[in-house]
LOZAVO-824638 format. One record per residue (C-alpha): residue in one letter; residue number from 1; x, y, z. Coordinates in nm, 3 decimals, padded with zeros to 5 digits. Layout:
// residues N
+------+-----+---------+---------+---------+
! type ! seq !       x !       y !       z !
+------+-----+---------+---------+---------+
!    A ! NUM !       X !       Y !       Z !
...
+------+-----+---------+---------+---------+
This chain:
// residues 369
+------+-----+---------+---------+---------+
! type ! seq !       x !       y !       z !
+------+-----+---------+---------+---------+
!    X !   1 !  02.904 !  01.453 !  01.658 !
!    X !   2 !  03.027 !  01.767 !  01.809 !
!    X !   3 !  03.010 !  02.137 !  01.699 !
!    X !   4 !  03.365 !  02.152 !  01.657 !
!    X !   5 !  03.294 !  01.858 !  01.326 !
!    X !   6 !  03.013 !  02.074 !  01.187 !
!    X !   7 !  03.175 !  02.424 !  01.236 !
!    X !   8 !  03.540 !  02.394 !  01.251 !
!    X !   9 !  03.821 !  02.705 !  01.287 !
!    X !  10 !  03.952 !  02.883 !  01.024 !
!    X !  11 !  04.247 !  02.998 !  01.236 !
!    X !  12 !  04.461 !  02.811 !  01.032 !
!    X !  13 !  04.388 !  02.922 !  00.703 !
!    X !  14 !  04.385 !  03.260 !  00.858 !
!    X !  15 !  04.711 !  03.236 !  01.004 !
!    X !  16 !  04.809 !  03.145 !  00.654 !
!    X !  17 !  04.648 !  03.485 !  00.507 !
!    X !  18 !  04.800 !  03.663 !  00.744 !
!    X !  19 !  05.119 !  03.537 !  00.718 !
!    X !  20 !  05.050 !  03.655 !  00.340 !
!    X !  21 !  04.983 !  03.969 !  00.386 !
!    X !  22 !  05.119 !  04.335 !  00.366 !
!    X !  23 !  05.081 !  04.632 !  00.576 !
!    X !  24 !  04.936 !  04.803 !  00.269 !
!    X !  25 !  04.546 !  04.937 !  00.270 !
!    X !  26 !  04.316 !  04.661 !  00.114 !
!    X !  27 !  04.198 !  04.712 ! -00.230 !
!    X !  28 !  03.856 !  04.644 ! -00.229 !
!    X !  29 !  03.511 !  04.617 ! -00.465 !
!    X !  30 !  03.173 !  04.617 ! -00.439 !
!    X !  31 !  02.932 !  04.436 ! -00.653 !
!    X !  32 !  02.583 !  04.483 ! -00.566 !
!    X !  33 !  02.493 !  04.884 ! -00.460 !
!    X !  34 !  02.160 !  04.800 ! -00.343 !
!    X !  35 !  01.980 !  04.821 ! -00.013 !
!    X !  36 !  02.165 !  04.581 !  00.157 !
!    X !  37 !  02.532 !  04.647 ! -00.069 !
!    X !  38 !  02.491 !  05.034 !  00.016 !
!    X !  39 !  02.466 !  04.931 !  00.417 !
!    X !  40 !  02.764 !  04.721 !  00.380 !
!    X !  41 !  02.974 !  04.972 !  00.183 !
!    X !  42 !  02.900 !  05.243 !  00.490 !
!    X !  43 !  03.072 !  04.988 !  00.696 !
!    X !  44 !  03.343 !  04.897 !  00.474 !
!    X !  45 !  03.429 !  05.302 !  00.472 !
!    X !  46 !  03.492 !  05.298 !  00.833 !
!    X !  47 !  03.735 !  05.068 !  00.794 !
!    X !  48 !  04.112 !  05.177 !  00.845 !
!    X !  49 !  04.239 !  04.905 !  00.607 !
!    X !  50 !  03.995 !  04.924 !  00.354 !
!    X !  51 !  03.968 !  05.135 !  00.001 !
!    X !  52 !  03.693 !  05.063 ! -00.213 !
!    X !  53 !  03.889 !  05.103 ! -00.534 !
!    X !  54 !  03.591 !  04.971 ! -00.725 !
!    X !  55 !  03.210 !  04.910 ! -00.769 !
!    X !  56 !  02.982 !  04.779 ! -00.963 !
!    X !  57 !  02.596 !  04.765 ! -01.009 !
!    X !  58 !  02.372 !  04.686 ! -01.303 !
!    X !  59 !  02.147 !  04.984 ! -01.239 !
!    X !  60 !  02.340 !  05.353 ! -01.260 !
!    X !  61 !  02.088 !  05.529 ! -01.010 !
!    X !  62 !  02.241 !  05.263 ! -00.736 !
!    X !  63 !  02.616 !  05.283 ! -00.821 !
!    X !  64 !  02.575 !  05.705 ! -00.837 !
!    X !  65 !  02.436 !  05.684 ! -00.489 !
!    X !  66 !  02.728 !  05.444 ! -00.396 !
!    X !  67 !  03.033 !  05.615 ! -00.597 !
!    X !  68 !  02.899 !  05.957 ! -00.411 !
!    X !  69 !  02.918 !  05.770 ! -00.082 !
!    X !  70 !  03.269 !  05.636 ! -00.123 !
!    X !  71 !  03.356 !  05.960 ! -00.332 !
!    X !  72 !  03.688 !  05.988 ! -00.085 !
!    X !  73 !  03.844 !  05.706 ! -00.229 !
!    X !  74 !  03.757 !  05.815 ! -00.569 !
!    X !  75 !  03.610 !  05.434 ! -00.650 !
!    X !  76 !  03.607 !  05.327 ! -01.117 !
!    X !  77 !  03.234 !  05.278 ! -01.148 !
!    X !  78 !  03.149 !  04.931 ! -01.366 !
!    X !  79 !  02.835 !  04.755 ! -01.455 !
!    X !  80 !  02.979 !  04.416 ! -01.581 !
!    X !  81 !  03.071 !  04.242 ! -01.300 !
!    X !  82 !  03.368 !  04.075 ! -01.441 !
!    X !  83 !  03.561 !  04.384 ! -01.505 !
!    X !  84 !  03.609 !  04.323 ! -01.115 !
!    X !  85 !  03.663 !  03.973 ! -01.109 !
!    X !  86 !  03.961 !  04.035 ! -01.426 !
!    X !  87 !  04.147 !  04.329 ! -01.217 !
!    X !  88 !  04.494 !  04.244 ! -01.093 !
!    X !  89 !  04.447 !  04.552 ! -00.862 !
!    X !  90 !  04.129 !  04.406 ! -00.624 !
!    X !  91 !  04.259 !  04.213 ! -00.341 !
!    X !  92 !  03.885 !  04.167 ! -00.187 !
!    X !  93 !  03.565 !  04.141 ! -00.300 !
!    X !  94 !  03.205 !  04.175 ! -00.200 !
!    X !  95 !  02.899 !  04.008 ! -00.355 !
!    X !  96 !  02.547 !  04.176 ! -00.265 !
!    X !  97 !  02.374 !  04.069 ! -00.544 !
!    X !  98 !  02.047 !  03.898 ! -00.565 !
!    X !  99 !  02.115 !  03.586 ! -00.416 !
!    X ! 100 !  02.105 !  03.360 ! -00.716 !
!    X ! 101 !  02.417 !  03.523 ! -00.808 !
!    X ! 102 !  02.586 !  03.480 ! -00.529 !
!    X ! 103 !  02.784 !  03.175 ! -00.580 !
!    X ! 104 !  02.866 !  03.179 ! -00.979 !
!    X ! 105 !  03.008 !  03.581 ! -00.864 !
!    X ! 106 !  03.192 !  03.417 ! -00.522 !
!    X ! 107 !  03.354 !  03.137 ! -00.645 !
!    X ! 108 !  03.506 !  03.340 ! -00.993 !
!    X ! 109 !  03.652 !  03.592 ! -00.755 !
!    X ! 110 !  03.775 !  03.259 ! -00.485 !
!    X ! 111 !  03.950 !  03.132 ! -00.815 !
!    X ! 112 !  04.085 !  03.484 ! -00.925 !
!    X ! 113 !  04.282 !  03.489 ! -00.587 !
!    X ! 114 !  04.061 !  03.734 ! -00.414 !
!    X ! 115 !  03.887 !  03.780 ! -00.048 !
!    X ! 116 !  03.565 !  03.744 ! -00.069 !
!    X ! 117 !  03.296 !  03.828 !  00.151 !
!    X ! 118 !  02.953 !  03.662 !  00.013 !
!    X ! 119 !  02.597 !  03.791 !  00.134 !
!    X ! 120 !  02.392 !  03.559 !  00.268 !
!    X ! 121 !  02.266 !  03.295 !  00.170 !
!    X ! 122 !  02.578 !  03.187 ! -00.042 !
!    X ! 123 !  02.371 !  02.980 ! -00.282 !
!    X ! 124 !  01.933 !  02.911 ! -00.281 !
!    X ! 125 !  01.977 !  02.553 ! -00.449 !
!    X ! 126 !  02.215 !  02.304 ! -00.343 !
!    X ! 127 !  02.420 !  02.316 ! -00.686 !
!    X ! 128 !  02.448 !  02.634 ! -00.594 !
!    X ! 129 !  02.626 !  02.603 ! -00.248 !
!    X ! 130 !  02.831 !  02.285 ! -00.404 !
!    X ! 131 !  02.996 !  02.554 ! -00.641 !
!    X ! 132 !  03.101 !  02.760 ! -00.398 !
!    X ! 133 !  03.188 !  02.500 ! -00.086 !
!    X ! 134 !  03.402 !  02.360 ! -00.399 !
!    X ! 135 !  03.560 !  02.696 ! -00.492 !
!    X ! 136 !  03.635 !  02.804 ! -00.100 !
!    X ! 137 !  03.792 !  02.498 !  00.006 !
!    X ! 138 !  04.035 !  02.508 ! -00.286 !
!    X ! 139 !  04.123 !  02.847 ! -00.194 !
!    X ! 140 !  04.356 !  03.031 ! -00.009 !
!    X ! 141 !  04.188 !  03.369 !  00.042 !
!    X ! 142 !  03.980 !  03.447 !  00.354 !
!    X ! 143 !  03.610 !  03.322 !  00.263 !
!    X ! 144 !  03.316 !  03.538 !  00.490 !
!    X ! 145 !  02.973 !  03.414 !  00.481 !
!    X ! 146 !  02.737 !  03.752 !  00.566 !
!    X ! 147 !  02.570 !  03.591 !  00.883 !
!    X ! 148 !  02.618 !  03.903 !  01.134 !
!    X ! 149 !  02.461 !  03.691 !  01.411 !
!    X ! 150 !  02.813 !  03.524 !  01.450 !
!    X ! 151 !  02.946 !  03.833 !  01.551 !
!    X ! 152 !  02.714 !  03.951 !  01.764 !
!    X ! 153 !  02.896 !  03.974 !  02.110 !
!    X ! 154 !  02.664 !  03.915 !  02.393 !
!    X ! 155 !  02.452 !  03.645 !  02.153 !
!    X ! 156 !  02.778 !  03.475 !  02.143 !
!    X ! 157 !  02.886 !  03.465 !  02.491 !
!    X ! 158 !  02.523 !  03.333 !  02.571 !
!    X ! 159 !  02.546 !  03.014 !  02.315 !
!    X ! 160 !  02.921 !  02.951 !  02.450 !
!    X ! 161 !  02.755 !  02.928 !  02.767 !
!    X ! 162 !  02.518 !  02.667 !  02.656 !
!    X ! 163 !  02.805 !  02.444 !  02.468 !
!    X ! 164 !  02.970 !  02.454 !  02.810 !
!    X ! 165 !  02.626 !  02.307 !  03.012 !
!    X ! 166 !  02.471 !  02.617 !  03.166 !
!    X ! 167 !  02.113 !  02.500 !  03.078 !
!    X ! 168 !  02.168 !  02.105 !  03.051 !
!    X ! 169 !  02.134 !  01.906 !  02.801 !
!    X ! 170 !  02.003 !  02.102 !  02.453 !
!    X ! 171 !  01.674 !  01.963 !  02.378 !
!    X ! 172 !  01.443 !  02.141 !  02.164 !
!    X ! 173 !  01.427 !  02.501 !  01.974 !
!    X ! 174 !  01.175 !  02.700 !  01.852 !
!    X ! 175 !  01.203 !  02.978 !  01.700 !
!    X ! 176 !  01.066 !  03.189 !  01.422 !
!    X ! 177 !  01.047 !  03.525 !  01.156 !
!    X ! 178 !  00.740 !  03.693 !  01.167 !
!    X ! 179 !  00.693 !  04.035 !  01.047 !
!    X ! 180 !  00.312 !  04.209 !  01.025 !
!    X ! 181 !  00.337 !  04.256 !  00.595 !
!    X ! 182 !  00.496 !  04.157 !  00.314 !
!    X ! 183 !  00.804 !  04.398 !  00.200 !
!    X ! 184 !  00.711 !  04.638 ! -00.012 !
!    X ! 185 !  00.571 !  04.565 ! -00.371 !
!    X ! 186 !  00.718 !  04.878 ! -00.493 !
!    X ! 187 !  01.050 !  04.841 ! -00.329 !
!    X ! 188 !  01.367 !  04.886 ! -00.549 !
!    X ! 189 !  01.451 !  04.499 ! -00.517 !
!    X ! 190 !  01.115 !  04.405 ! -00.574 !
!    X ! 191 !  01.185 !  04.303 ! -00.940 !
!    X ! 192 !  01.391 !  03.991 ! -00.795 !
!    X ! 193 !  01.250 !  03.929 ! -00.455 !
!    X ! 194 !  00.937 !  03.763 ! -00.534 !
!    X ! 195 !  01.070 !  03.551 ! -00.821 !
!    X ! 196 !  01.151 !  03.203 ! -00.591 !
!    X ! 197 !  01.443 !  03.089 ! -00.831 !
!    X ! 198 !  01.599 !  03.430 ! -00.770 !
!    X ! 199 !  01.532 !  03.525 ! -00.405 !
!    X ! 200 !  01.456 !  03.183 ! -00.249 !
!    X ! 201 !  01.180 !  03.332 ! -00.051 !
!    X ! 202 !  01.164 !  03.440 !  00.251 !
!    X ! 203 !  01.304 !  03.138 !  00.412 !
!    X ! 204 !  01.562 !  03.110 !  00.188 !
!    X ! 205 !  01.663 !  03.458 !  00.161 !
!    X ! 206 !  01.603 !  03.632 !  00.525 !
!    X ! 207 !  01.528 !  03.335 !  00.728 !
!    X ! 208 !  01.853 !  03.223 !  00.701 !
!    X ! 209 !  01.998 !  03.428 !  00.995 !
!    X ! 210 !  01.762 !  03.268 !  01.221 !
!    X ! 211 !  01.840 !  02.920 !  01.085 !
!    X ! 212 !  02.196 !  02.943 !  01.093 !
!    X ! 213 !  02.181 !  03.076 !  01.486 !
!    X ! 214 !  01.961 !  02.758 !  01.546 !
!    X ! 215 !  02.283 !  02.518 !  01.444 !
!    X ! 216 !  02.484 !  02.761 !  01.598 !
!    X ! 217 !  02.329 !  02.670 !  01.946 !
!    X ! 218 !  02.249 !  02.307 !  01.867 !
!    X ! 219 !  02.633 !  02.275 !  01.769 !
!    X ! 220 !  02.533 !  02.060 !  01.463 !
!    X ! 221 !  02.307 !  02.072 !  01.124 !
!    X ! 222 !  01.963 !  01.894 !  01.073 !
!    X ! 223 !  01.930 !  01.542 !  00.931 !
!    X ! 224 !  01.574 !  01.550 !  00.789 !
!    X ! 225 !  01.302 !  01.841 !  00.779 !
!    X ! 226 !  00.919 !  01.821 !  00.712 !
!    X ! 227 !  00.638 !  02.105 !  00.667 !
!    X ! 228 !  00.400 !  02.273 !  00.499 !
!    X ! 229 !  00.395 !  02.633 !  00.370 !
!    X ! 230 !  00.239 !  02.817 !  00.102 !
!    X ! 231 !  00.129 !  03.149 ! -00.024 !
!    X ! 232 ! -00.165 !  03.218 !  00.197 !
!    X ! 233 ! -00.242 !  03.608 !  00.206 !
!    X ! 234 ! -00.069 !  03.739 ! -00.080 !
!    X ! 235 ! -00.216 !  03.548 ! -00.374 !
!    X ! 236 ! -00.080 !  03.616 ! -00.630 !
!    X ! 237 !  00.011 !  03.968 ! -00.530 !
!    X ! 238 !  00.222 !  04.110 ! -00.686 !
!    X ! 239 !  00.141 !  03.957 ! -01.018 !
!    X ! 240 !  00.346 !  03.604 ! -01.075 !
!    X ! 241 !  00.482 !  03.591 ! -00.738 !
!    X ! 242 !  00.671 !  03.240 ! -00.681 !
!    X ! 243 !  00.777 !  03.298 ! -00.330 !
!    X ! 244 !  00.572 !  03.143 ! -00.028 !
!    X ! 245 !  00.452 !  03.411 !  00.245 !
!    X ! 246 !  00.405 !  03.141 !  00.532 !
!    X ! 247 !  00.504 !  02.811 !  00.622 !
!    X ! 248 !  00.596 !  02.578 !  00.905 !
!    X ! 249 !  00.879 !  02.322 !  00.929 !
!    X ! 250 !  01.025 !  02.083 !  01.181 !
!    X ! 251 !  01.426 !  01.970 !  01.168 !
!    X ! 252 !  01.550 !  01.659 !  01.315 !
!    X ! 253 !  01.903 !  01.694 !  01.453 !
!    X ! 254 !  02.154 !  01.420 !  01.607 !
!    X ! 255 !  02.124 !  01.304 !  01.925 !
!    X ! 256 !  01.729 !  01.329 !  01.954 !
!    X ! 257 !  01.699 !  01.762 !  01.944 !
!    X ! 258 !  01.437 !  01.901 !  01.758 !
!    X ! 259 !  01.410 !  02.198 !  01.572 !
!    X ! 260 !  01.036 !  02.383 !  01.496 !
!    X ! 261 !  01.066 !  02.665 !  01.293 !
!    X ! 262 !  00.780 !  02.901 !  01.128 !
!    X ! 263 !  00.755 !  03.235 !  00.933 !
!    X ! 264 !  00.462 !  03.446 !  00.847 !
!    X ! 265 !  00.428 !  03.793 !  00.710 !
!    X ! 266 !  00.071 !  03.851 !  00.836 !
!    X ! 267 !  00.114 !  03.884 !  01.194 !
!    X ! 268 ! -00.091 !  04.243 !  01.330 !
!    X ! 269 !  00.124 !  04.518 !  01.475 !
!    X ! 270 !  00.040 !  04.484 !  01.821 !
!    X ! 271 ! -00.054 !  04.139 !  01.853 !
!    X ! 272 !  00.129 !  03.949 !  02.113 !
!    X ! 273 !  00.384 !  03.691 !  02.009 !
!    X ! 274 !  00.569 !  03.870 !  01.667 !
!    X ! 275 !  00.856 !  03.929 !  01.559 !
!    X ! 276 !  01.202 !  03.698 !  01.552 !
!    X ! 277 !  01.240 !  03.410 !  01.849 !
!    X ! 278 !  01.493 !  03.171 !  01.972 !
!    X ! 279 !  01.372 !  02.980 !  02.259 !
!    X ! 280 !  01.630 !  02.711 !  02.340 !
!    X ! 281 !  01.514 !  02.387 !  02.593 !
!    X ! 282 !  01.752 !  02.215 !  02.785 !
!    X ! 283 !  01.655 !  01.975 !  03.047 !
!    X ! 284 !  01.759 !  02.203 !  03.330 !
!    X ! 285 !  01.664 !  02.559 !  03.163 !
!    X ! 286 !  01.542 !  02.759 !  02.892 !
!    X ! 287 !  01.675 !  03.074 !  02.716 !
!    X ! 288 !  01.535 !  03.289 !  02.552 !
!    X ! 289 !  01.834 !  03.359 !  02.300 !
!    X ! 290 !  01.721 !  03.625 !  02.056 !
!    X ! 291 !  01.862 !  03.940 !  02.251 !
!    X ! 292 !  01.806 !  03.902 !  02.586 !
!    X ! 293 !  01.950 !  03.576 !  02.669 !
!    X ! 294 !  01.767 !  03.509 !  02.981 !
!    X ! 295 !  01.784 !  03.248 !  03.148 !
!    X ! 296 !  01.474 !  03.053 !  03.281 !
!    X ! 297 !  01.540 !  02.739 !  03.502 !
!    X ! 298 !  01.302 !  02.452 !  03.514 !
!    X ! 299 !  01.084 !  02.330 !  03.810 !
!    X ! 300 !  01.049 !  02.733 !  03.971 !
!    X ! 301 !  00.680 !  02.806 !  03.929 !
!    X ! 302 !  00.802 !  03.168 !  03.843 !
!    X ! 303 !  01.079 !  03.317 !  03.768 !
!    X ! 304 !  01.170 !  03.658 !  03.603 !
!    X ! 305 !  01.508 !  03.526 !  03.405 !
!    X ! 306 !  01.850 !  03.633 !  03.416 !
!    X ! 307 !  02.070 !  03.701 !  03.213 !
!    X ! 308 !  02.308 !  03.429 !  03.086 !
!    X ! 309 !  02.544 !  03.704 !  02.960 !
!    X ! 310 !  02.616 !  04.029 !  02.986 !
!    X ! 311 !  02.482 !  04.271 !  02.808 !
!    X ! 312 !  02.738 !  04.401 !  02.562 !
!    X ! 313 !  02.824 !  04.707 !  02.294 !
!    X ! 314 !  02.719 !  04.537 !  01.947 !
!    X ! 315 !  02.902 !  04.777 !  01.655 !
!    X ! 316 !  02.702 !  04.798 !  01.372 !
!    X ! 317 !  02.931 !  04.710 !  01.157 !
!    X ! 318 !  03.148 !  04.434 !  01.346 !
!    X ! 319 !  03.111 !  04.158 !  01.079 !
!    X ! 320 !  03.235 !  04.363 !  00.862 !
!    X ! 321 !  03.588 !  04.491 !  01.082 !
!    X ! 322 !  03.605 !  04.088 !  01.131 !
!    X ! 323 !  03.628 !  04.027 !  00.731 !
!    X ! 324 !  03.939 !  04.267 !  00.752 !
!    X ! 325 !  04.062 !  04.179 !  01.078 !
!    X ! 326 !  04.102 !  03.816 !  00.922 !
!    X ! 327 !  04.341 !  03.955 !  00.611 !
!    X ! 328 !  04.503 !  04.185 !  00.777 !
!    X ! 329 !  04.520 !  04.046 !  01.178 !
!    X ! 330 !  04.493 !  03.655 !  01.120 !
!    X ! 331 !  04.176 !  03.665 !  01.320 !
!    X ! 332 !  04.004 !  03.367 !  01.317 !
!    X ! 333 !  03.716 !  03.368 !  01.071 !
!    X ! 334 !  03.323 !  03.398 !  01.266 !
!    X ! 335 !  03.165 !  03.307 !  00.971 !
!    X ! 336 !  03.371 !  03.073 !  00.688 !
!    X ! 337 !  03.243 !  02.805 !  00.475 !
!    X ! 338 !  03.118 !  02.542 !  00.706 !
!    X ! 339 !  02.874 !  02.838 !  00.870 !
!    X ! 340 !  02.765 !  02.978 !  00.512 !
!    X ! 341 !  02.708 !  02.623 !  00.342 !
!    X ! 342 !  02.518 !  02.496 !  00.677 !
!    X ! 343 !  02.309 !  02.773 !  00.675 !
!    X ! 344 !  02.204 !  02.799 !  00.354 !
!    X ! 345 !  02.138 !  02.373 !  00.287 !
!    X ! 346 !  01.933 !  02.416 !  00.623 !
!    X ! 347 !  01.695 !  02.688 !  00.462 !
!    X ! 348 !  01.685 !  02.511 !  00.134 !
!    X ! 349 !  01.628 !  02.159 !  00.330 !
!    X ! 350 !  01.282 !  02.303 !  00.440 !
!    X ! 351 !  01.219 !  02.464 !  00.169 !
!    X ! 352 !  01.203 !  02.151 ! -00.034 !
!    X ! 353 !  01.023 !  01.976 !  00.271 !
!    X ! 354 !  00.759 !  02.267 !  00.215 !
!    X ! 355 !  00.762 !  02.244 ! -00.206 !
!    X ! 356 !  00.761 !  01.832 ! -00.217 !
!    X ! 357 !  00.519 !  01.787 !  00.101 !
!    X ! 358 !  00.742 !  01.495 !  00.198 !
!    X ! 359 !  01.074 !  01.406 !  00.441 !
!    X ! 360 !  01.341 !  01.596 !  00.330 !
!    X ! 361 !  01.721 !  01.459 !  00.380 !
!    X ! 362 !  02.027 !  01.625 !  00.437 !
!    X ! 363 !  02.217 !  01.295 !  00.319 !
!    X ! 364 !  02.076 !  01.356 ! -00.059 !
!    X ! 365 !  02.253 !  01.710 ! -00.091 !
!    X ! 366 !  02.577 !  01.494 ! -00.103 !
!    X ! 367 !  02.821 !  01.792 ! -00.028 !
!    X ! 368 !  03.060 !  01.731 !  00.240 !
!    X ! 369 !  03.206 !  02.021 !  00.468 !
+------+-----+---------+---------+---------+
């Protein structure tokens, strides 16, 4: 079981793309002006192939802001999303929606012949990310999962590194999300966040990232999770909130590596220990991944670290330039299918292992990659 099985190339199918493709600026959409979509679209306006010929957003005071941001490119404004989908003139798309609409929006533009670049996580049930593994692998177009980790330059030269021995063996990880409160109760997205069968929670939803970066170094996806969680400061606060505000879960991977994971929103500004972790085990050294990437061997009885790479220029917007780099370039693709459906069935394994109280299996999603 190697990393190559569970997270193979796309150079191929970009190749193909590529070999498709025109000289000619790429005309692309927005759905989803929100917090996240208006960070995205900033990006996509920096890029020289891109022209955001379109956007669309259910709530006007979000696609004003948006349509005055891209005002250069003189975007149609819509609030049906499948005006989009139905244009012959949108070559790509992106989905920034809540994410429960991420994969019925993703795979309708996949089947309309489009690009598509899908916010994480692509689906927060496994139906979900069955619709859309489905929808990308009978596809053509260049599929991008929004997990910016994967192209995150000096991260990625550190976990290469790893794959190729540096620290031993891989072992164990630990890592975890904690932030000192919950997101704001009055914040525009509030209305879907802390609904659990829109959002997924915070696992689901944010956690993510640091889940998919966990396979990422491991080189494979869990077998079986178990944990508890639950909603232990914020009872019901806001009023009929569904989503959990702390929990703990441990993944079982092949060959004998464990995985401990945990997420609070109640840890004091301050307090020692906070924040978002990766510390990776290996039976010669330990890194600590999230950043830094220092390197700690074993058996020293102190040592400071070093660095097991470089420290590099991260663009802010370098997931998105690799979205178009794969239409227009052929690049290969940081973050396809394989990366988006791992990631998300990992977040949605433990969130079932938290919800049922019981062994959760990877084997009963039943979706192949």
């Amino acid at each position: 079981m190697t990393r190559r099985q569970f997270f193979p190339s796309s150079a191929a199918a970009a190749q193909t793309v590529f070999a498709q493709s025109t000289e000619k600026s790429i005309s692309t959409a927005m759905i989803g002006t929100g917090n996240r979509g208006s960070y995205v679209l900033k990006g996509i306006l920096e890029q020289p192939n891109a022209k955001v010929s379109a956007l669309c957003d259910i709530k006007p005071d979000r696609l004003d802001k948006a349509a005055t941001a891209a005002a250069k490119h003189n975007p149609k404004t819509y609030s049906d999303w499948r005006r989009i989908i139905d244009s012959k003139d949108i070559d790509a798309v992106f989905v920034a929606t809540p994410p429960h609409l991420h994969a019925e929006m993703a795979s309708a533009a996949l089947k309309a012949g489009k690009h598509v670049y899908c916010e994480k996580p692509i689906g927060i049930t496994a139906d979900q990310v069955r619709q859309i593994v489905s929808a990308a692998k009978g596809s053509k177009s260049v599929f991008m999962v929004g997990q910016q980790l994967r192209s995150h330059r000096q991260m990625g030269a550190a976990i290469k590194k790893i794959h190729e021995g540096a620290i031993g063996k891989v072992m164990m990880v630990r890592a975890q999300r904690f932030s000192a409160e919950d997101i704001p109760h009055d914040f525009s997205s509030a209305d879907w966040y802390f609904d659990v069968n829109k959002s997924g929670g915070y696992l689901i939803e944010m956690s993510v990232h640091n889940l998919d970066l966990c396979n990422w170094v491991i080189g494979a996806h869990p077998i079986k999770a178990a944990g508890f969680g639950g909603i232990l400061r914020y009872k019901n606060d806001p009023p009929g909130r569904t989503i959990m505000d702390g929990g703990l879960i441990t993944y079982d991977y092949p060959n004998g590596v464990k995985m401990s994971y945990s997420l609070g929103v109640f840890h004091p500004n301050g307090m020692p220990g906070g924040g978002q972790t990766c510390y990776v085990y290996g039976d010669k050294a330990g890194v600590d991944l999230m950043y830094s990437t220092n390197m700690y061997p074993l058996g020293q009885r102190k040592s400071e670290g070093q660095p097991l790479a470089e420290k590099q220029e991260e663009p802010p917007h370098a997931h998105t330039a690799a979205f178009y780099d794969c239409i227009v370039k052929g690049a290969a693709n940081p973050a396809d299918i394989a990366v988006g459906a791992t990631g998300a069935l990992t977040a949605i394994l433990g969130h079932e292992a938290m919800t049922k109280q019981k062994v959760a299996n990877w084997s009963d999603f039943g979706i192949q990659l």
